[in-house]
Legacy VTK file of the C-alpha trace (Angstrom):
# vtk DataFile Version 3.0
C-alpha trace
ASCII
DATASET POLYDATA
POINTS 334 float
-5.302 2.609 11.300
-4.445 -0.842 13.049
-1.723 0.301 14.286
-2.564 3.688 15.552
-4.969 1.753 17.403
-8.179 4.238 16.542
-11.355 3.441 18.370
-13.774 3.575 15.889
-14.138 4.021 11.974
-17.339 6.171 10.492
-17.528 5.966 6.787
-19.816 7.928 4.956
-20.250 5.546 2.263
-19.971 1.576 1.824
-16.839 0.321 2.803
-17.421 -2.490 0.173
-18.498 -1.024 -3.310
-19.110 -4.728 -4.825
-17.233 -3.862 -7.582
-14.101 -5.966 -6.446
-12.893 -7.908 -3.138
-11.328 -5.448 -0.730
-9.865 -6.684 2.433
-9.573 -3.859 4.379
-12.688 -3.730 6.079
-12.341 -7.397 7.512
-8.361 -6.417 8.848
-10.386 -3.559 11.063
-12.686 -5.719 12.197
-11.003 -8.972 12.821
-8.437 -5.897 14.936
-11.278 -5.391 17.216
-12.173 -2.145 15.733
-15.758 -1.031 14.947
-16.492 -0.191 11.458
-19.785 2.366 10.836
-21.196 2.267 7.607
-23.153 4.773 5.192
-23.293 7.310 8.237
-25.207 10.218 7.501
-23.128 13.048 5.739
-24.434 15.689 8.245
-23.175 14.727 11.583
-20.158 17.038 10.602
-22.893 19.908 10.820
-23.225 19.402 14.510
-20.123 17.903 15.288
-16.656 19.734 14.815
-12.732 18.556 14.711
-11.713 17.915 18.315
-15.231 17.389 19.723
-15.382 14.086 21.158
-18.219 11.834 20.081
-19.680 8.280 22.003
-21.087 5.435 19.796
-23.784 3.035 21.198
-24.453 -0.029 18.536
-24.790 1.960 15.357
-25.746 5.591 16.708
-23.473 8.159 17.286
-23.678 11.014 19.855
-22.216 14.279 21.082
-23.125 14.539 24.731
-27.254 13.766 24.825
-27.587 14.601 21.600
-28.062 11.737 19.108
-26.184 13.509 15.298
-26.063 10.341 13.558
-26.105 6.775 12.669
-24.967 4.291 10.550
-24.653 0.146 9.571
-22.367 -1.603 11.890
-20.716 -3.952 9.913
-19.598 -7.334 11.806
-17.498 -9.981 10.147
-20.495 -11.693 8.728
-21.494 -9.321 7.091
-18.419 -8.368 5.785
-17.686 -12.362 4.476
-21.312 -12.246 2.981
-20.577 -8.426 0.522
-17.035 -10.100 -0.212
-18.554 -13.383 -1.493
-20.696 -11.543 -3.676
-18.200 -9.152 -5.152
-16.443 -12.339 -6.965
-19.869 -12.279 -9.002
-18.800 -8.724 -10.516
-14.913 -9.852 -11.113
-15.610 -11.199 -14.879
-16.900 -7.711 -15.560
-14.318 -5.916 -13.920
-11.500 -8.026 -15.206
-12.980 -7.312 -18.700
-13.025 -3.301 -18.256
-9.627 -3.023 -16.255
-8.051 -5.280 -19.742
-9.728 -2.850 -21.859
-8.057 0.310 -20.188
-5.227 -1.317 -19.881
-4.593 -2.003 -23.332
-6.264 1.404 -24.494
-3.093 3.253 -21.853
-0.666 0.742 -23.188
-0.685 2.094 -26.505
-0.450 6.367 -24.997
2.378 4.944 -22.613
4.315 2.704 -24.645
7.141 5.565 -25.100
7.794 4.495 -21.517
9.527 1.869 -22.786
10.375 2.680 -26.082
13.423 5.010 -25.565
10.602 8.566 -25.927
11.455 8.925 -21.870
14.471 10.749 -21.043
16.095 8.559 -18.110
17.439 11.189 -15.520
21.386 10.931 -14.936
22.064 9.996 -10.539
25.115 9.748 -8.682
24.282 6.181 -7.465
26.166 3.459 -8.744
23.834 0.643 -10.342
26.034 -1.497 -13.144
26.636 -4.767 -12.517
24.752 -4.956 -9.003
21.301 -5.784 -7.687
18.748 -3.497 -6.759
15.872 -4.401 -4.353
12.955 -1.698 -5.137
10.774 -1.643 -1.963
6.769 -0.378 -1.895
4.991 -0.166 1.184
2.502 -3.059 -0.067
0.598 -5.937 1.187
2.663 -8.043 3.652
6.106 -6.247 3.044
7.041 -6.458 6.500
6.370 -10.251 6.349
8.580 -10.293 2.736
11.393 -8.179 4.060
11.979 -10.317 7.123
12.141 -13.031 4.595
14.841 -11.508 2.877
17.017 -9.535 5.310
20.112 -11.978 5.334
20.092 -11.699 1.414
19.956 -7.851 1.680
22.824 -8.570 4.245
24.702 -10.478 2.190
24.316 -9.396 -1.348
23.802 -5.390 -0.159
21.863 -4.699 -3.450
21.338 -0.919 -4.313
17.978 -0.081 -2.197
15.493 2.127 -4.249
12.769 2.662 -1.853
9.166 4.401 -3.446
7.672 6.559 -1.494
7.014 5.602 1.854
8.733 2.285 1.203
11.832 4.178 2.269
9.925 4.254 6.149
9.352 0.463 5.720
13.191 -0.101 5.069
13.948 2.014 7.809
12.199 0.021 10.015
14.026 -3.085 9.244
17.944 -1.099 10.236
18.411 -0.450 6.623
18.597 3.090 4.437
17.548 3.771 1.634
20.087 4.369 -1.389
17.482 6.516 -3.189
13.722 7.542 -2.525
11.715 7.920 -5.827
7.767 8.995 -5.872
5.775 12.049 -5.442
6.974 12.344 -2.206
3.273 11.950 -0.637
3.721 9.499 2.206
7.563 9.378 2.593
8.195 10.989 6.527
10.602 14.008 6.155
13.232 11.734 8.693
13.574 9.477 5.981
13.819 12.102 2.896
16.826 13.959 5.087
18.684 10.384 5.100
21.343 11.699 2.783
19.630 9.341 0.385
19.262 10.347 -3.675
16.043 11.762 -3.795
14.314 11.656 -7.347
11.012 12.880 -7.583
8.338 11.507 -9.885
6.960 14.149 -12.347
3.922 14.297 -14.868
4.426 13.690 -18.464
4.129 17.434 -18.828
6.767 18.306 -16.187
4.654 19.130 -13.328
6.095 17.466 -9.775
3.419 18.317 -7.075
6.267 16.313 -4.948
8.961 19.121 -5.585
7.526 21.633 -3.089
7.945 19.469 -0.118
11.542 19.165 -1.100
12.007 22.271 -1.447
10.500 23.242 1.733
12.894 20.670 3.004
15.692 22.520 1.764
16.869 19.565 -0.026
17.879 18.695 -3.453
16.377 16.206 -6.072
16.387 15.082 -9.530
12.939 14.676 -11.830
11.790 11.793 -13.782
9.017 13.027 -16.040
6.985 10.105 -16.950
3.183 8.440 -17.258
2.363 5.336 -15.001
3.488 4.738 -11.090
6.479 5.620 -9.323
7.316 1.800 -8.629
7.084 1.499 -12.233
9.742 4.164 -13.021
11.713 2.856 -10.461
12.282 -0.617 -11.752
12.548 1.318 -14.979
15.498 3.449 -14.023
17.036 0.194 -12.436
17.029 -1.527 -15.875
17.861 1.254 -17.860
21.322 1.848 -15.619
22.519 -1.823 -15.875
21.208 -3.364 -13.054
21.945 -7.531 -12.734
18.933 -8.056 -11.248
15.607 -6.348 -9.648
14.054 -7.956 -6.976
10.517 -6.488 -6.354
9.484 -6.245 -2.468
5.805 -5.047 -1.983
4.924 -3.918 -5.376
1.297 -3.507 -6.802
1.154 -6.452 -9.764
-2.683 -7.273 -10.336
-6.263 -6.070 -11.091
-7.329 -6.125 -7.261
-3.869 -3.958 -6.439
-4.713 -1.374 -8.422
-8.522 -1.482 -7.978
-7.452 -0.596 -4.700
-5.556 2.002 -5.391
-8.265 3.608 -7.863
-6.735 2.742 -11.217
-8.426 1.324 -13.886
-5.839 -0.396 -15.541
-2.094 -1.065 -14.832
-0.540 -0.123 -18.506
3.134 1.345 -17.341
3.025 -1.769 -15.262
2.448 -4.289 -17.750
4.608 -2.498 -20.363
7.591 -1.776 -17.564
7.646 -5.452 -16.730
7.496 -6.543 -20.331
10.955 -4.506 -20.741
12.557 -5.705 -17.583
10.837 -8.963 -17.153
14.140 -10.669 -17.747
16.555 -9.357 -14.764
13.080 -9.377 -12.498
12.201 -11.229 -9.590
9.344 -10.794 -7.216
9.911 -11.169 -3.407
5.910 -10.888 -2.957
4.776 -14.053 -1.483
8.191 -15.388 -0.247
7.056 -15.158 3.140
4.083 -17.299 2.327
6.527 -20.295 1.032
9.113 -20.615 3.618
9.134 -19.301 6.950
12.668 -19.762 7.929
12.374 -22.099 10.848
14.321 -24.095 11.980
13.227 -27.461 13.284
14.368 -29.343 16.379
15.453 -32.420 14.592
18.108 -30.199 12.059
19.032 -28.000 15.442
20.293 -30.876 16.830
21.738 -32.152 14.059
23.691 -29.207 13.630
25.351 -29.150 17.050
26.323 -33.205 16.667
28.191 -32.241 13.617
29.843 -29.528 14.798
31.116 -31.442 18.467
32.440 -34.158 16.307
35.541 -32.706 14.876
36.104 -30.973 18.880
35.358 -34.915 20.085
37.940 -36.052 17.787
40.420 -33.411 18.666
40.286 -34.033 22.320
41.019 -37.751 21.382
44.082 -37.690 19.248
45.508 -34.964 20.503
48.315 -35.606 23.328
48.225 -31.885 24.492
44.578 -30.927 24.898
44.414 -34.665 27.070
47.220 -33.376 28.949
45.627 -30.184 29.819
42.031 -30.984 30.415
44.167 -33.808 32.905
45.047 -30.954 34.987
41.992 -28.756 34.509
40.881 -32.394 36.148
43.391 -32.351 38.788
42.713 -28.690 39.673
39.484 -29.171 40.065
39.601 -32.354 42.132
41.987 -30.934 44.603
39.670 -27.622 44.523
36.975 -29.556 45.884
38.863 -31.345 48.524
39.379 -34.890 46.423
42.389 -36.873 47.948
LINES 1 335
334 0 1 2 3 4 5 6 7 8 9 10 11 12 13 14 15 16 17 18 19 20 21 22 23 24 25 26 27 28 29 30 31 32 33 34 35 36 37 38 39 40 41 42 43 44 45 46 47 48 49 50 51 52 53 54 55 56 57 58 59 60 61 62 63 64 65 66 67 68 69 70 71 72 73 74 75 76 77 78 79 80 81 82 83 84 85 86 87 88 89 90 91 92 93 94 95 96 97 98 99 100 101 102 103 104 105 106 107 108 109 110 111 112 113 114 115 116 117 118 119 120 121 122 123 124 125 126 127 128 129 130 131 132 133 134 135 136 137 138 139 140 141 142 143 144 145 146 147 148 149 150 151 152 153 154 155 156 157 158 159 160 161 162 163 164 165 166 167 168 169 170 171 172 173 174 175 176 177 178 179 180 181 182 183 184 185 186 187 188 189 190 191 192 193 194 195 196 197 198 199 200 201 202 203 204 205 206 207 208 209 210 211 212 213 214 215 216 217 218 219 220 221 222 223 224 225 226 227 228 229 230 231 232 233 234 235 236 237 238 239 240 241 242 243 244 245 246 247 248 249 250 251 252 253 254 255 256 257 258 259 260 261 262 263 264 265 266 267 268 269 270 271 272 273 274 275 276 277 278 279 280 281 282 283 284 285 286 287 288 289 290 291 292 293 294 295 296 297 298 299 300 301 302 303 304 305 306 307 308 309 310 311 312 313 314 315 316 317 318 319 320 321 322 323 324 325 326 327 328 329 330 331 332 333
């Protein structure tokens, strides 16, 4: 919403539940944009898509007429619901475990050989594999990162719409695994490997946009996320290593996404925990710049072998002599 620069935001119902520290309120405000809390449900009655609405402190209006209101919520008030939400995190820490370890034991066969790894046409032994989620500061991550992904050229497995954040950055994807939900259609007709994440059960809600598409894809039938499966299907074809960019990996991750526990998560990592590394954060520890004081440096070294060229060799002096001589008789030297 930040960066489709919207207005306003009306929310029908608290933006902060309590039950855990969400930051997403505080990015729309500290963006300049006004957030409207607990508006009354029945505005919609009176107002219709495409009518356009006016907002004056926390009432809303279409034309004179006045069809709802709501709590503005400022920054303070904002800092003073998130300080009280780390009063609930004991309690939620101790339910999300609790799931957690009750899915662990339906899911295990996620890691335990019971789910039948689909066969794809991209190559994966020996190399690395960089999986990429849209998450939390994965633009930051990914600039962090872009000279290894030049170097090394690891397999790219983007999920989801982590094949548009890739995109952005001048790379493609190598495959695109999810349910195919918030990938853009320019980025599933990138000739990559498409794979599309199916229910236990077989059913792949994702596999009608593809075929709409007119495009063809492989299924992965399996519990848990598709970031999960990805890193999965990484191990499982003899990836070196797995470097993580973006990926949900604790309670307040997947409180945000509306799961109450992260079971394929903890059980996926447990397999491949050994050939993983997460590029979450990186950004945070080094910024990549260079300082004045090394800039410098770095030209000094490299004039000194040109310096000592110049001075022991007979034919460079003898040409930058008349480079001398040209240019002294250019300018009208005697």
């Amino acid at each position: 919403m930040v960066q489709k620069k919207v207005k306003a935001v009306i929310n029908f119902s608290s933006s902060i539940s309590g039950k855990y520290p969400n930051l997403g309120p505080k990015i729309l405000v500290d963006s300049g944009i006004p957030l409207i809390d607990e508006a009354n449900e029945d505005m919609w009655e009176k107002a219709q898509e495409g009518d356009e609405i006016e907002i004056y402190g926390c009432n809303i209006y279409k034309g004179q007429e006045k069809i709802g209101s709501g709590e503005i919520l400022d920054i303070n008030k904002i800092n003073e619901k998130i300080d009280s939400t780390y009063k609930n995190l004991d309690e939620e820490l101790d339910k999300f475990v609790q799931n957690t370890l009750h899915y662990a034991q339906k899911e295990k066969g996620l890691i335990t050989g019971k789910v039948k790894i689909p066969e794809i046409d991209t190559s994966i032994k020996g190399r690395h594999v960089l999986v990429v989620v849209r998450g939390q500061k994965y633009k930051e991550d990914l600039k962090t990162i872009i000279s290894y992904i030049k170097e090394v050229k690891p397999v790219i497995i983007s999920v989801d719409g982590g094949a548009d954040a890739i995109t952005e950055f001048g790379f493609k994807p190598d495959l695109i695994i999810g349910d195919m939900d918030s990938v853009s259609d320019e980025a599933l007709k990138s000739e990559a490997e498409l794979i599309v994440h199916a229910y236990p059960d077989g059913r792949a809600p994702g596999l009608e946009r593809i075929k709409y598409l007119g495009l063809s894809s492989k299924l992965f039938s399996a519990p848990g996320t598709s970031e999960d499966i990805a890193m999965l299907l990484a191990f499982e074809k003899g990836a070196n290593l797995i470097v993580a960019l973006g990926t949900h990996s604790n309670m307040i991750d997947f409180l945000e996404k509306g799961r109450k526990g992260m079971a394929s998560t903890f059980l996926v990592r447990l397999k491949v925990g050994t050939r993983l590394v997460d590029a979450r954060g990186v950004s945070q520890l080094y910024q990549g710049k260079l300082k004045k004081s090394l800039l410098v440096s770095l030209i000094i070294a490299a004039l000194i072998p040109m310096i000592v060229l110049i001075l022991f060799s007979p034919t460079i002096q003898h040409i930058l002599h008349l480079l001398f001589l040209k240019l002294r008789f250019g300018l009208g030297g005697g």
